[in-house]
C-alpha positions in Angstrom: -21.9 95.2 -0.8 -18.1 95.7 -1.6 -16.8 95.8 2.2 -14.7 92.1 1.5 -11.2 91.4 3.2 -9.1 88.3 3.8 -7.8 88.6 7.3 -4.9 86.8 9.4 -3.6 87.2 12.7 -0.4 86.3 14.5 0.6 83.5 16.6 1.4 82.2 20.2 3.9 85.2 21.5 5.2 84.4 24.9 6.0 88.1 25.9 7.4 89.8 29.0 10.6 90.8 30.4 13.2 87.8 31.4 10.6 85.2 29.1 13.8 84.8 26.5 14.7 82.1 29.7 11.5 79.7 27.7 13.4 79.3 24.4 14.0 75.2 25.3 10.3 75.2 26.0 9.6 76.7 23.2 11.6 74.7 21.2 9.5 72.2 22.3 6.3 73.1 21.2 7.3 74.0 18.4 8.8 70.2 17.9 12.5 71.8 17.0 15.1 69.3 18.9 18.1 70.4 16.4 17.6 74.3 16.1 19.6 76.7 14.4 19.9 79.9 15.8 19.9 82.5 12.6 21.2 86.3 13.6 22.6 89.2 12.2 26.6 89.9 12.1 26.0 92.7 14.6 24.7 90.7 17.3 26.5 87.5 16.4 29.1 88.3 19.3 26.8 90.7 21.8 25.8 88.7 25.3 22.3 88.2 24.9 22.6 86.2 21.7 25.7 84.3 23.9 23.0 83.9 26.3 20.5 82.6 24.5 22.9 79.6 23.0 23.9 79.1 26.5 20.0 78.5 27.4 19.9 76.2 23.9 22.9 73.9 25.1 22.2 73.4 28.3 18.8 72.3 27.2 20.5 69.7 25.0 19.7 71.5 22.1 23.2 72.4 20.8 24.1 76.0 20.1 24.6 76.3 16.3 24.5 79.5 14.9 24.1 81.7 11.4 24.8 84.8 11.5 26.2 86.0 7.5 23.3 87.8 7.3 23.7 91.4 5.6 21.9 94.8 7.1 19.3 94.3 3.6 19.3 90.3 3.6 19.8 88.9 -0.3 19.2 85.9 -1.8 23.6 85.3 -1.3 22.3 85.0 2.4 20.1 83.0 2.1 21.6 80.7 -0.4 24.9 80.2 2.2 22.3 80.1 5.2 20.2 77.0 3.8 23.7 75.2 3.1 24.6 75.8 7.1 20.9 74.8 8.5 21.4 71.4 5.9 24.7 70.6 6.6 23.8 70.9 10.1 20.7 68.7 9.7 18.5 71.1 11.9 14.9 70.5 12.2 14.0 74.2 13.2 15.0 77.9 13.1 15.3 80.3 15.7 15.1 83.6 14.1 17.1 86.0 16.4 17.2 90.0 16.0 16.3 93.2 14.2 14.1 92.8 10.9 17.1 91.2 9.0 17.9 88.5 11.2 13.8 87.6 11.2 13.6 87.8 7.7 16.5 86.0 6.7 15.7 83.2 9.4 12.9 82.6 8.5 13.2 82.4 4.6 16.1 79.8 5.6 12.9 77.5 7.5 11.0 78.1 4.3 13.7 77.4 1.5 15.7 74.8 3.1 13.4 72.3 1.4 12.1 74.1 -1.3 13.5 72.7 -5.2 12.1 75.9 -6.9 14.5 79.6 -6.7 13.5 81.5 -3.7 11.9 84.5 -6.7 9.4 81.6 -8.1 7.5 82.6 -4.7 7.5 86.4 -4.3 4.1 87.6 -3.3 2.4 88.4 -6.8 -1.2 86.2 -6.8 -1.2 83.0 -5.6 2.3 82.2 -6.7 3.1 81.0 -2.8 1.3 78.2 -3.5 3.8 76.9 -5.4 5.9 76.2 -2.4 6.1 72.5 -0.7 4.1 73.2 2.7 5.0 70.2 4.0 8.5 70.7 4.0 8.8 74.2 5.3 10.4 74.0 9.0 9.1 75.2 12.3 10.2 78.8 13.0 10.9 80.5 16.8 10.8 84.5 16.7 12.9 86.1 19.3 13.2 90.2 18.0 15.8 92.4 19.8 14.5 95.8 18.4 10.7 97.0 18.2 10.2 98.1 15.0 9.4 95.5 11.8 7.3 93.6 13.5 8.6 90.1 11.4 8.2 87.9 14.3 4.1 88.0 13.3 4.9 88.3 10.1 3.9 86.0 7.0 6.4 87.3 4.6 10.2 88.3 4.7 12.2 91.0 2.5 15.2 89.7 0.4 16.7 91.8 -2.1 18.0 90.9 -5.4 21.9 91.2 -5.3 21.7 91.7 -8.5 18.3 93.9 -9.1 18.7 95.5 -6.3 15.2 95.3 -5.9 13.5 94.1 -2.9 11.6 91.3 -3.0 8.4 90.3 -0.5 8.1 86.1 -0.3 5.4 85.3 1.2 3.6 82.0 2.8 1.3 81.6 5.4 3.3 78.9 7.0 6.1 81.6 7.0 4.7 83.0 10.2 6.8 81.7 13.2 5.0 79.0 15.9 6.2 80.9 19.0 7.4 84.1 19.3 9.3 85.3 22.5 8.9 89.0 23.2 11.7 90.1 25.8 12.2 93.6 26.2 15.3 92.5 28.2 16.9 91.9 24.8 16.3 95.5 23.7 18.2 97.4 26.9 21.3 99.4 25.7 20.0 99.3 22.1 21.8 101.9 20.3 20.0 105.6 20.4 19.6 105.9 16.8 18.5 102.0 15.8 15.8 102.8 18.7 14.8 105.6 17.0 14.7 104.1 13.2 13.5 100.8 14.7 10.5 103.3 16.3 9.4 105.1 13.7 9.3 102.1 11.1 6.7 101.0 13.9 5.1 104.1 13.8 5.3 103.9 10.0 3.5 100.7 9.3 1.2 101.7 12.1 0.2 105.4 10.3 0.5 103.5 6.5 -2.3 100.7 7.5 -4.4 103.2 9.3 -5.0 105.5 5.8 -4.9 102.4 3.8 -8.5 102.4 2.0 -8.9 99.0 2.1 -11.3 97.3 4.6 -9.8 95.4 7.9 -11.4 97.7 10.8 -9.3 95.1 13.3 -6.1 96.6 11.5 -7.4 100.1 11.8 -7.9 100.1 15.3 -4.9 98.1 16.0 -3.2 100.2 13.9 -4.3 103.2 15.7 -3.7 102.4 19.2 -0.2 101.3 18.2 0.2 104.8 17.0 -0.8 105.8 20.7 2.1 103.4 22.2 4.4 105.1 19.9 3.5 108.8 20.8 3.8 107.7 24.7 6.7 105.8 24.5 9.2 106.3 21.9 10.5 109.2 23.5 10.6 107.8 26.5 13.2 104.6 25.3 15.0 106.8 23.5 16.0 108.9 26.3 16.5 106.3 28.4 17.3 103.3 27.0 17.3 101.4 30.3 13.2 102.4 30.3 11.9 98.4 30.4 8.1 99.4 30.6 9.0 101.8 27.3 11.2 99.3 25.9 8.2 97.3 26.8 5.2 99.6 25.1 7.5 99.4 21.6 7.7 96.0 21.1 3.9 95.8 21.3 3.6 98.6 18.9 5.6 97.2 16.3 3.7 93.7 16.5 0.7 96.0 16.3 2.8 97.8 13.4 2.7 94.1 11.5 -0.4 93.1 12.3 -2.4 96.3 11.0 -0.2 96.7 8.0 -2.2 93.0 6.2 -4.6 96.0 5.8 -2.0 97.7 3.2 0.9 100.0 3.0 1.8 103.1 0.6 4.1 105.5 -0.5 6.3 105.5 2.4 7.3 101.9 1.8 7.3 102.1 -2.2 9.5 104.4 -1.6 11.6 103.3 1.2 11.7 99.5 -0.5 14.1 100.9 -3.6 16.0 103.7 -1.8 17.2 100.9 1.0 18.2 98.3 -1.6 19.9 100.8 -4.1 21.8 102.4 -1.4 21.7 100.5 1.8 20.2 102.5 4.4 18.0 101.8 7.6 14.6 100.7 6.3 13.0 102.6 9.3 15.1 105.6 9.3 14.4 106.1 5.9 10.5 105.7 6.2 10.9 108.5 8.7 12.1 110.4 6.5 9.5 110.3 3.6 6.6 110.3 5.9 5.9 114.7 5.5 5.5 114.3 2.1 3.4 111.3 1.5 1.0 112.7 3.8 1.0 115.9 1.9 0.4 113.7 -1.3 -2.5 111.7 0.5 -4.0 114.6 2.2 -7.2 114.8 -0.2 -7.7 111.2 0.4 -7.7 111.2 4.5 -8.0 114.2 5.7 -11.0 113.8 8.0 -9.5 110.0 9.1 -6.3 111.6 10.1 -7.8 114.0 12.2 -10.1 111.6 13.9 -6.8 109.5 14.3 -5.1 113.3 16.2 -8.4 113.4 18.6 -7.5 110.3 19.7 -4.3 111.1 19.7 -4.5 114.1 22.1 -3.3 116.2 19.3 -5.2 119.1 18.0 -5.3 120.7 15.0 -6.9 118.3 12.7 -4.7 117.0 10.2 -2.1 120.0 10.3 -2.0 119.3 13.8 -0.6 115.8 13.3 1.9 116.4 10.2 3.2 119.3 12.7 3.8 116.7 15.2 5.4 114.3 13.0 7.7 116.7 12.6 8.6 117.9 15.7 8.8 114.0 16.5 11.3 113.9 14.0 13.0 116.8 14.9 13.2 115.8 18.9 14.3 112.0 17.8 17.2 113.4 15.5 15.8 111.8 12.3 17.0 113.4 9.3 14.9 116.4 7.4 16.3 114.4 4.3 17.7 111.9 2.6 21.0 114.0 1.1 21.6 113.0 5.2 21.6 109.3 4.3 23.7 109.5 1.3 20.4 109.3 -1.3 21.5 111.2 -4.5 19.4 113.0 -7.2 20.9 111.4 -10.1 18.8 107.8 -9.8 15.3 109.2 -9.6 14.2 108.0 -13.1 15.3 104.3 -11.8 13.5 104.7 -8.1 10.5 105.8 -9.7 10.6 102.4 -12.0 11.0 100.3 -8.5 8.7 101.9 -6.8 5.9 101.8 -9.1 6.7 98.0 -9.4 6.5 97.8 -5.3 3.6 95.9 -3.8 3.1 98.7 -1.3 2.0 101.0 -3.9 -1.5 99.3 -3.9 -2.5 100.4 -0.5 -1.9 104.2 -1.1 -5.0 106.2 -0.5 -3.7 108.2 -4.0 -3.2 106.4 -7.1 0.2 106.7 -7.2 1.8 107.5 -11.0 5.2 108.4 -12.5 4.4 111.9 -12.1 3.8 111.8 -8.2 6.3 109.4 -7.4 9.1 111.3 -8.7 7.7 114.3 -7.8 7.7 112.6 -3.9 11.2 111.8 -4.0 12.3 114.9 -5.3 10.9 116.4 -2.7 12.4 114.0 0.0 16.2 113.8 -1.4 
């Protein structure tokens, strides 16, 4: 029998609108008395993460604050964010934001006593295991857009500033203690970081679903998180000020996270090199590649896909879903392709090399080759 799979799931999340007001009682049980509260330059000066030092001091937890953290976090981030957390002497992170905050946050809890270069544990075999466990700090989630999914995640994204290549690191005691799941924090989100932050959601949730490998917990998480997505995406991005909608997302993208331990594909390999070569939105630039990696995987999950339209509502089989991917698209504003993000033609040779190097590629339902790959981001530039 060859059904074998080595399964995780996520961690204590505290969710529900207003719950941000537990981040001292979190802190707590998570044994943090000296956090530091890592965000993202955007949100640095916005009042919820104002309000959320506010809750830290008056809870005699100080309010100290990182927030040099770049839209693609690098290892320069990380290198000037474990110098803040140890010159601070914090016992603790509180990750705080989109999928670049998270990362970044919590790579600063795992390196922060590390003696090895943060690359010596990128996730290739068991070369995690040559992290110090012991000295990895305690890590509080608190996302602000519903779309990664890093608050139950095990691994973060840092790019190589000097690669440009992005890296996974991974460690199992990477995954936050307590994650607090607020949709408060996600009211007046900008239109089109709702509708990037969605579909990378809806991304990770589609990707796990046709993975081949074996995890049916992941597929039918994966599947229902589709669902949330197809209810309520267009719902929070029409009105932003939607909390049940804002709600529905951020379950989808933890569903998103979850599912995806079952495996990615071509939408990520692709998505990994095009957003560290030239900067753009992780999600919006999965929703653009999605149409043709389905078209390339087609052979391989036809009949799955349509099962997953059925319970969709959608009809049509498997042309009934890639037509309403697009009119999703189309409805949400998300680019036909990526010429509209600034991706040229002239670097295809070089994406091709990254992707085929990207962890993601192993959970496509086609083997993907130098041929195809190329061939897929002709077709998407």
């Amino acid at each position: 029998m060859n059904l074998v799979g080595n399964w995780s799931y996520p961690t204590a999340i505290k969710f529900g609108a207003g719950r941000i007001r537990e981040i001292a009682a979190a802190c707590e049980q998570a044994g943090i008395k000296n956090p530091l509260l890592v965000t993202d330059k955007g949100l640095a000066g916005l009042p919820i993460t104002g309000a959320t030092l506010d809750l830290l001091a008056a809870a005699g937890l100080g309010r100290a604050m990182f927030s040099e953290v770049d839209p693609n976090p690098n290892e320069q981030n990380l290198t000037a964010g474990v110098a803040a957390y140890q010159a601070g002497g914090h016992d603790g992170v509180v990750a705080f934001g989109g999928g670049s905050g998270l990362d970044l946050g919590k790579m600063i809890a795992f390196m922060a006593g590390q003696t090895r270069p943060v690359w010596d544990f990128e996730d290739v075999g068991d070369w995690w295991t040559r992290a110090n466990a012991d000295v990895i700090a305690p890590i509080i989630a608190v996302p602000t857009t519903a779309g990664t999914g890093s608050e139950v995640g095990r691994a973060s994204v840092i790019t190589d500033s000097e690669t440009h290549v992005k890296k996974i690191i991974f460690h199992p005691k990477v995954l936050p203690s307590v994650v607090i799941c607020d949709p408060e924090l996600t009211i007046g989100m900008p239109k089109i970081i709702t509708v990037g932050t969605g579909m990378d959601a809806f991304a990770h949730c589609l990707e796990a679903f046709s993975s081949p490998h074996y995890h049916p917990m992941s597929q039918g998480i994966a599947l229902e998180g589709m669902r949330l997505v197809k209810e309520y995406l267009p719902h929070a991005v029409a009105d932003g000020e939607d909390i049940e909608a804002r709600a529905h997302m951020m379950s989808a993208a933890m569903m998103g996270a979850t599912a995806f331990q079952k495996g990615l594909g071509a939408v990520h390999a692709l998505s990994h090199p095009i957003g560290a070569v030239y900067n753009t939105h992780h999600g919006m630039t999965n929703a653009v590649v999605i149409p043709p990696c389905l078209e390339l995987n087609r052979p391989m999950i036809e009949g799955k896909i349509g099962e997953a339209a059925e319970y969709l509502g959608i009809s049509g089989g498997f042309d009934g879903f890639f037509d309403y991917v697009l009119q999703l698209r189309s409805d949400l504003g998300v680019p036909d392709k990526l010429r509209a993000l600034g991706v040229g033609d002239n670097r295809i040779g070089e994406l091709t090399a990254m992707a085929l190097n990207d962890p993601s590629c192993g959970g496509n339902p086609v083997e993907l080759t130098s041929e195809n790959v190329s061939e897929l981001f002709r077709a998407c530039i």
